[in-house]
N, C-alpha and C positions, 0 to 999 in steps of 0.2 A: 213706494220708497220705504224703505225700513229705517229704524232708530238708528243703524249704525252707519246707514250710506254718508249723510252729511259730511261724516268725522274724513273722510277721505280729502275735498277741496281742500277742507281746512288746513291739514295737517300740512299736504301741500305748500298749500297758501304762507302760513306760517316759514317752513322751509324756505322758498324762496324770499321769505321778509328778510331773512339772516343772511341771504346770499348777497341781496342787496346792500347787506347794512354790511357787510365784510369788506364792499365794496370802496368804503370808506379808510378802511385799514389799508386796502393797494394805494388807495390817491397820497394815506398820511407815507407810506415807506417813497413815493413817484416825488411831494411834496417835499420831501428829507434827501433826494439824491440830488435835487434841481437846486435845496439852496446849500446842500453840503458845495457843489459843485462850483456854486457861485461864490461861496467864502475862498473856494481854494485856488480862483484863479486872484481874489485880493492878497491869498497868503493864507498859506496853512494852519486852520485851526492846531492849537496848541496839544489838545489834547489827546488828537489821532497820534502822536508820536513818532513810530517811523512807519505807521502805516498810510500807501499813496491818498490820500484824497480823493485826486479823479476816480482811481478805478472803484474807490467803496462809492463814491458819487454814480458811478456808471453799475453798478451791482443792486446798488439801491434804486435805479430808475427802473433798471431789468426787472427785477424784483416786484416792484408794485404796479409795471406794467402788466406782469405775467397774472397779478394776483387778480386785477382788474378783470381782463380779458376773463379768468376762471370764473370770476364772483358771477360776472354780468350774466356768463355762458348757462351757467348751474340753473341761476334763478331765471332763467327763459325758460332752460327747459323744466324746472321744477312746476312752475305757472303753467304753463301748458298741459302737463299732467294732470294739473289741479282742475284747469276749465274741459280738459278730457271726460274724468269723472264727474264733474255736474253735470255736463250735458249730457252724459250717457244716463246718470239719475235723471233729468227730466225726462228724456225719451223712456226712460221705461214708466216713468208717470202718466204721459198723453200721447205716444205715439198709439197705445191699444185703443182710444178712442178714436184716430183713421181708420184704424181695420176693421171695426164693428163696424155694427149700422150707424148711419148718417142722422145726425138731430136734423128734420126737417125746419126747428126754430131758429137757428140759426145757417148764415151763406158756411158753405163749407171750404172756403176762402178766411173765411177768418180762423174756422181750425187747422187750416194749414200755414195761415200766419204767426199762430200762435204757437204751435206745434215745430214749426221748422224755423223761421225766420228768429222769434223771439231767442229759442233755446241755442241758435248761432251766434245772437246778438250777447250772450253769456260770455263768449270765449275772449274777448279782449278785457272783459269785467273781472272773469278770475284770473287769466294771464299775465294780465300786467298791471289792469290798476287796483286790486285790491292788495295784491304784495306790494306794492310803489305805496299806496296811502297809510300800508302799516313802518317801511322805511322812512317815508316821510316826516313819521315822529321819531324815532329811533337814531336815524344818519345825522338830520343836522347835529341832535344833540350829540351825539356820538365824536361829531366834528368840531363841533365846539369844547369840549373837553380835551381831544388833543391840542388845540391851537391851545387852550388852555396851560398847557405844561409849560409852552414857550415863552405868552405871554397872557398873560388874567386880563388885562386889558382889552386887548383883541378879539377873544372870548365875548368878553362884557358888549362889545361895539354893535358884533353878529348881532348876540342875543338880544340887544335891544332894537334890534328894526326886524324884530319876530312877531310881536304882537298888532301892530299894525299892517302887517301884510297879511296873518292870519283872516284880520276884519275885512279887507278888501277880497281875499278869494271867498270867504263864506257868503257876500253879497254877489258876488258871480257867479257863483255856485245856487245859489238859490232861483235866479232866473235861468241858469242853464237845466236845471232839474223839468221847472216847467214846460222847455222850449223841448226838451226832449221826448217827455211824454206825449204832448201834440205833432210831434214826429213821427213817434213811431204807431198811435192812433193813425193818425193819415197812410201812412205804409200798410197798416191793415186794411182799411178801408179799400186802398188801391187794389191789394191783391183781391179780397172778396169780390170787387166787382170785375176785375179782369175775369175772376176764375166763373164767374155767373155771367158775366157775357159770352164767354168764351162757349157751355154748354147750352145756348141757346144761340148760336152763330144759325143752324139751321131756319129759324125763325125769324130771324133779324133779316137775313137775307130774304125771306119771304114778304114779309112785309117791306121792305124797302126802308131801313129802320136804321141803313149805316153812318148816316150822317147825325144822326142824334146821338148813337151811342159813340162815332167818333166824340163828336162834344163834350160828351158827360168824361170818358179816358183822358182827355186833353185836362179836361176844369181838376180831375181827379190828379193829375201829371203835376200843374201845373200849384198846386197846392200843396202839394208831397214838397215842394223842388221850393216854396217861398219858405216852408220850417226847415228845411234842412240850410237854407242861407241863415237861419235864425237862430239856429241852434250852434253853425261853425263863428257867427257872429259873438256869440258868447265864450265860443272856445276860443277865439284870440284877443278876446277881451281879457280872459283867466291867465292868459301868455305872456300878457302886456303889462299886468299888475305883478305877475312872478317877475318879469324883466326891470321893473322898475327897482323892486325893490333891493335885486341881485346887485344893483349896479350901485346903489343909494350902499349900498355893506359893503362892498368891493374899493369902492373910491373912499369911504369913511377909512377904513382898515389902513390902506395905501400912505392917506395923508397921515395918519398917527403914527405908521411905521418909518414914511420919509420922515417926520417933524423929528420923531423921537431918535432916529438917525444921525439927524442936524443939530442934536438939542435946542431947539427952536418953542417949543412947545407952552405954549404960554399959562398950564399951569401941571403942578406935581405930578410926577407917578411915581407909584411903589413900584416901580420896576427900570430895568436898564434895556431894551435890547440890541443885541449884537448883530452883524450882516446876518449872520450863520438865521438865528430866531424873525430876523423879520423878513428876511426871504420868503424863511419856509408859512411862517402866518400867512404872508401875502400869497402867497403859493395855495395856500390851503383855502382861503376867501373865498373862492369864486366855488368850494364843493358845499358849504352852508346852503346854499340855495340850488344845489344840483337836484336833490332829488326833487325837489318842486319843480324841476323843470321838469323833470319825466314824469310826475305826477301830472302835470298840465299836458303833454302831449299824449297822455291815456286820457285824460280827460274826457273825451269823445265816446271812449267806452264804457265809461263812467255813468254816462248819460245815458246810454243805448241800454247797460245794462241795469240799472236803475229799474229804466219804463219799461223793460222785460220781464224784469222781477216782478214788477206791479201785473201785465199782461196775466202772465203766468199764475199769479197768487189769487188775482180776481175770477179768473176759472174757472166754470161751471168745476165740483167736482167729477172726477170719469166714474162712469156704474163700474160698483167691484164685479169684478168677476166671479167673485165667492169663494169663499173656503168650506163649504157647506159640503154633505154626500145629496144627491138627487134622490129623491125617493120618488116625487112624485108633486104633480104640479096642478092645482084647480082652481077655477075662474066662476065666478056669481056674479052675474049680471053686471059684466063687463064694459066698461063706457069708455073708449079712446077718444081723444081728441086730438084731430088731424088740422094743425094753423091754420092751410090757406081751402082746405075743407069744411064737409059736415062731420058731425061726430058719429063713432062705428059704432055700434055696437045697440042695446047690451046683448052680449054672448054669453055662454056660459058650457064649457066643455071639464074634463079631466083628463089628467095622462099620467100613466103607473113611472116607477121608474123605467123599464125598457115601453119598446111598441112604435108606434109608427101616426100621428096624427097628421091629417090634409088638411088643409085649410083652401076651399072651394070659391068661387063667387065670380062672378063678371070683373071687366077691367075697370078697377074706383072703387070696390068692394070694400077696398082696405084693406086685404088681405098682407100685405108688405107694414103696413101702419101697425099693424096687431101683431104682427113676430118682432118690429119695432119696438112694443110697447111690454114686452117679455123680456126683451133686451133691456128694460130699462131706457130705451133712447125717445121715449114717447109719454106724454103724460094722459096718466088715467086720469076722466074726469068723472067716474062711477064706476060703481061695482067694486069686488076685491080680486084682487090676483094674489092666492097661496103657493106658498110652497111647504111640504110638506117635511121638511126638514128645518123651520122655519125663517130661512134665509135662502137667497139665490144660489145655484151653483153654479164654478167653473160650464164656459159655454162656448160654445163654436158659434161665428155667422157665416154663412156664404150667402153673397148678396148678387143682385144681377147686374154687376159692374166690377167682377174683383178686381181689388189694388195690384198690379204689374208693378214693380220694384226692378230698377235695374240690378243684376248679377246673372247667377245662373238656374236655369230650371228647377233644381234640387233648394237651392234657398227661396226658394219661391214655393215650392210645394209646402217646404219645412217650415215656413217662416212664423209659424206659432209653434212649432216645437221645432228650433232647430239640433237639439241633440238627438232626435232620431237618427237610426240607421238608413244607412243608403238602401240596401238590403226592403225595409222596410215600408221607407218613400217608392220605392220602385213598385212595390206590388200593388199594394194600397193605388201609386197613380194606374199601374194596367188594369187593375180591377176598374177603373173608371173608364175604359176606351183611350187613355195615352199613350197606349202603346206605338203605335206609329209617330206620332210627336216624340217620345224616348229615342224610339232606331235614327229618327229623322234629326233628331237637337245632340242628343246625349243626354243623359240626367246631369250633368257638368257644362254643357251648353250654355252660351252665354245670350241674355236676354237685356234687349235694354228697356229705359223707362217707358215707351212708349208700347212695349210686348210687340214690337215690329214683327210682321210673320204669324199673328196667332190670330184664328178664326174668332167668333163670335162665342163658339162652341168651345173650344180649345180654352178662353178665358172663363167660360163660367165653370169647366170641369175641374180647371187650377183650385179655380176656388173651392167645390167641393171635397177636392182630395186634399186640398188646405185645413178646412174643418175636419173631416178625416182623420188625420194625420194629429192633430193638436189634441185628439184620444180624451175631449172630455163628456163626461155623461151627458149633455144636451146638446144639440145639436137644430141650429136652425137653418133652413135653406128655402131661398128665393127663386123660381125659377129655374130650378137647376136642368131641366128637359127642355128648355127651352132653344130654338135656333139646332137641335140636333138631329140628324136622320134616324129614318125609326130602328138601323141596327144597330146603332150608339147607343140611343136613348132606349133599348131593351137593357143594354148592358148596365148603364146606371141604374137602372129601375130593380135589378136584380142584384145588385152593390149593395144599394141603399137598403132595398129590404132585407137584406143579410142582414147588414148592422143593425138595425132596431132591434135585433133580439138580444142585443149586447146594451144598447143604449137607449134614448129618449130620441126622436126625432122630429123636427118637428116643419110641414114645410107647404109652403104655400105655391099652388098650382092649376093651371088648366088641363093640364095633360089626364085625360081620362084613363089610362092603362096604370099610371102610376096610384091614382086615386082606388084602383082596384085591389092594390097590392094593401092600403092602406086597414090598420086597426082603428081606426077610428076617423070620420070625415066628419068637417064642423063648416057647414054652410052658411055663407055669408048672401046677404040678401043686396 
């Protein structure tokens, strides 16, 4: 995220604070036609003249109805612009951390909870309740200033059952904060383990393991489902204290307006008012505490996005990508460390800026751990890893499960550079054997989540014309020969070694034909 993306929600944010608070100005002209209206069926205020009454009463309801309906329309959609833009700044903060390699330290359930879930859970935080909490300060006082004009009194009534209700929503507020965070903790929790049972469904069924892991789903279900009663528990608790206090202002206002009406009023005021002034006060009463109503009805997203902000902020940071040129990469006595493993290594190889490096060894070698640990998504526990520019540079993965995104073939190729040319995407994919997939989908062909229709082989070529495509000087692949028949898997072999005279590549393998094409082979024991 750069220095300047923030400024975007904000300014938003902002904007719709004013749409809201304008809001206030429709209800005072709605507020001024209901009690012009109501003086002129007792008798025509004196000072309209010969102009009708009703109809300025009926011009002025129009009027602040029209104003209302625009204020409210504006700052919906001004809020939604606002929670657009942050979530598109988060995704371009952590969604590169799905398409890279996988932290084997963490379920990767919880990066897609935090990645998708959290940065969704933003959209009602900057849509409605962060412009509603800046209205919040704004509107009443806003409100209370015109009642003001009619009568100081009335103003005074408002304003003094403000400070007290403040203290009771900040104590509701404080347990709702907590009750959300343990929300949406458990909501992570949930998906992490659905999405780690769900890859180990083969096994589960082997051993006969379904009625346990039903258990643990349910205990998981069932704990998600007890904070979320605890969390709307708080929110009609915040509803109920906004309601109290609305109605404590509304009946106070009422009785001072009927008394002061009556001359009843058993001590002084500096003021007189007329039907015309205490209509419209009474009229106005019930918007002092409007926007705390709609502050309390976001409320809930208040909370969601709170414990998102927190999700989100506690983050492992994502490995940069780099701004660095590649010149060239070397390793001394190389020590990875694999969690539910032994530790690799130590290795020790070099690679110029262009050329072609295999990375060799049996299944378990670690071979996938150690282009992991180049990535940044592994931690070294010895040795040093240089770069000879001395920073990482821009990099490609293809792993041997690429990400299928629903749309269409072409943004799935593209989808680290999607300003490529079609032109471009097209060759680069037939240079990898997708040519038949091309005639057969279309490069425009639509693909869904689940890459319905794509071979084993088809999914991992995506991926390397993926990396491909994103044109940065490194380049790591996993398996990329793999699951392919031998006249496919010549085609990539002769792809791949193309490009290493252009770039750095670097890629871990059993395929013996490809290892021959290879400038450099680093065997793993």
């Amino acid at each position: 995220m750069t220095a300047t993306e923030p400024r975007t929600p904000r300014h938003g944010s902002h904007a719709a604070t004013a749409s809201w608070a304008a809001d206030a100005l429709g209800a005072a002209l709605a507020a001024g036609g209901l009690a012009l209206g109501v003086a002129a069926v007792a008798g025509t205020p004196q000072w309209l003249g010969a102009v009708p009454p009703m109809w300025l009463a009926a011009l002025l309801l129009g009027a602040g109805g029209l104003l209302r309906a625009g204020a409210q329309w504006v700052a919906t959609d001004l809020g939604l612009r606002a929670a657009i833009a942050r979530k598109s700044a988060e995704r371009a903060r952590h969604w590169p951390a799905l398409l890279a390699a996988p932290r084997a330290t963490r379920l990767t359930g919880e990066d897609v909870s935090r990645a998708v879930d959290s940065i969704e859970m933003l959209e009602g935080y900057e849509a409605r309740f962060r412009p509603l909490r800046s209205a919040a300060v704004v509107a009443p006082l806003l409100v209370a200033l015109i009642v003001a004009l009619a009568s100081p009194a009335s103003a005074a009534i408002l304003l003094f059952t403000l400070p007290p209700f403040v203290a009771g929503l900040a104590l509701a507020g404080t347990a709702a904060r907590a009750t959300a965070e343990r929300q949406l903790g458990a909501l992570g929790d949930l998906n992490a383990l659905f999405l780690d049972r769900l890859r180990a469904l083969p096994e589960i069924r082997l051993f006969g393991a379904e009625d346990r892991v039903m258990r643990q789903m349910a205990e998981a279900s069932r704990d998600l489902a007890h904070r979320t009663i605890a969390t709307l528990r708080i929110a009609f608790l915040s509803g109920g204290v906004i309601e109290f206090f609305a109605a404590i202002a509304v009946a106070l206002v009422a009785i001072y307006a009927g008394f002061s009406l009556l001359g009843i009023l058993p001590f002084p005021v500096p003021e007189s008012l007329s039907l015309l002034s205490a209509f419209f006060v009474l009229a106005m009463a019930p918007e002092f505490y409007l926007p705390f109503r709609r502050l309390a009805a976001a409320y809930h997203d208040k909370q969601l996005g709170e414990a998102a902000e927190a999700a989100l902020a506690v983050a492992e940071p994502l490995p940069p990508s780099g701004t660095a040129p590649f010149t060239g990469l070397s390793a001394r006595a190389l020590i990875v460390r694999h969690p539910q493993g032994p530790e690799i290594g130590p290795v020790s190889f070099e690679l110029p800026a262009t050329g072609l490096l295999v990375l060799r060894g049996p299944t378990g070698s670690g071979k996938s751990t150690l282009l992991a640990a180049i990535a940044d998504h592994a931690d070294i526990a010895g040795g040093t890893l240089d770069w000879a520019a001395g920073g990482p540079p821009p990099l490609a993965w293809a792993g041997q499960r690429p990400l299928i995104l629903a749309g269409t073939l072409a943004s799935n190729l593209a989808l680290a550079a999607p300003e490529t040319p079609p032109d471009a995407i097209e060759a680069i994919a037939r240079s990898l054997a997708l040519g038949p997939l091309i005639e057969a989908r279309g490069l425009h062909g639509e693909i869904d989540w689940r890459g319905s229709g794509l071979s084993g082989g088809e999914r991992r070529r995506i991926g390397v014309a993926r990396a491909l495509i994103a044109g940065r000087p490194l380049t790591l692949l996993d398996e990329p020969t793999a699951d392919l028949d031998e006249e496919t898997a010549a085609e990539l072999r002769r792809t791949i070694s193309d490009w290493s005279r252009k770039q750095a590549i670097i890629i871990a393998t059993h395929d013996l034909a490809l290892t021959a094409r290879a400038d450099k082979v680093l065997l793993l024991p």
